[in-house]
TILOMAR-425952 format. One record per residue (C-alpha): x, y, z; residue in one letter. Coordinates in steps of 0.5 Angstrom, whole numbers, plus 500, padded with zeros to 3 digits. Layout:
XYZa/...
***
This chain:
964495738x/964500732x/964494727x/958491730x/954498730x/955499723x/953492722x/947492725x/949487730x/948491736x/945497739x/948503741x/946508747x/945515744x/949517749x/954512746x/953514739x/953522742x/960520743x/962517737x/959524733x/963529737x/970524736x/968525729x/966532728x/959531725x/952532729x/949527732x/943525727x/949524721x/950517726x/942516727x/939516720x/941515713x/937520710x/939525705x/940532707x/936537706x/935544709x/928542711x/925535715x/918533713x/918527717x/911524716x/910518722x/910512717x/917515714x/921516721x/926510722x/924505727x/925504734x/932504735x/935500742x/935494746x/931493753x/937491757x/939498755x/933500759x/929504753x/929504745x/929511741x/926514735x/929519732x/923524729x/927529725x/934529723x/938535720x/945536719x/943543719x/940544727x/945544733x/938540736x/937533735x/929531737x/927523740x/922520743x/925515749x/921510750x/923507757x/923500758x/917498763x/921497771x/922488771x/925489764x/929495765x/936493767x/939499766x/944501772x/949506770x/948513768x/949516761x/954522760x/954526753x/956533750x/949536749x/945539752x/937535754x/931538756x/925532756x/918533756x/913526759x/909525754x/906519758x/908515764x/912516770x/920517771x/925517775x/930522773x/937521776x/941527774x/948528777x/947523784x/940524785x/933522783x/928526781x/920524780x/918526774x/910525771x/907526765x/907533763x/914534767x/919537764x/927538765x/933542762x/940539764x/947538762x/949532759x/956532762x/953530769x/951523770x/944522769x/938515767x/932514767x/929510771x/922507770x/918507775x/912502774x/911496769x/907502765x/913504762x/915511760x/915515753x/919522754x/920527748x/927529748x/931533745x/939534745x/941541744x/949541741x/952548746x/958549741x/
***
């Protein structure tokens, strides 16, 4: 699986890539963006690397600024519209996550309950407990999110 990552011949969850940082002790946007390190991040929305992720994950992300410096990593999650969103089973990772909907409708299921979440809704969980989210239309969703690293 890690071969097939690296070679850009699959996509990875980011709470699979989550994972992966943690196992190797560097912060999650060391495993997202290929960028140089800085100790500041001027990301202009046409430099931002693509969307990242596949629909039978059941959303695509974009990375908005990475630092190597921040125990905060910020993403957009866009999350794929209800008939194609095949996801079924809950993520887990280390950090932290607050999310914000920017646009649309979500389900956020957390820890063995679904909770309605509409535009302007925010949340702050453990990334620890079971959670996905559930698109509720064939609108999609787009949700601002950030993983906040505790240690």
């Amino acid at each position: 699986m890690l071969s097939k990552i690296e070679n850009g011949q699959t996509a990875s969850a980011v709470a699979t890539l989550s994972k992966i940082s943690e196992a190797l002790d560097i912060p999650l946007s060391w495993v997202i963006d290929d960028q140089p390190e800085t100790d500041m991040v001027l990301q202009p929305k046409d430099t931002r690397q693509a969307l990242v992720g596949h629909e039978d994950m059941g959303y695509s992300y974009e990375l908005l600024a990475r630092s190597r410096f921040s125990k905060i990593e910020s993403t957009i999650v866009y999350v794929t519209p209800k008939d194609t969103n095949l996801r079924e089973e809950p993520y887990t990772h280390s950090e932290d996550e607050f999310i914000y909907i920017l646009e649309g409708s979500i389900y956020l299921y957390y820890d063995g309950k679904s909770n309605l979440m509409n535009q302007g809704d925010t949340a702050y969980f453990k990334g620890t407990k079971p959670h996905l989210f559930i698109p509720v239309d064939n609108e999609g969703a787009k949700v601002l999110t950030v993983f906040v690293d505790g240690d």
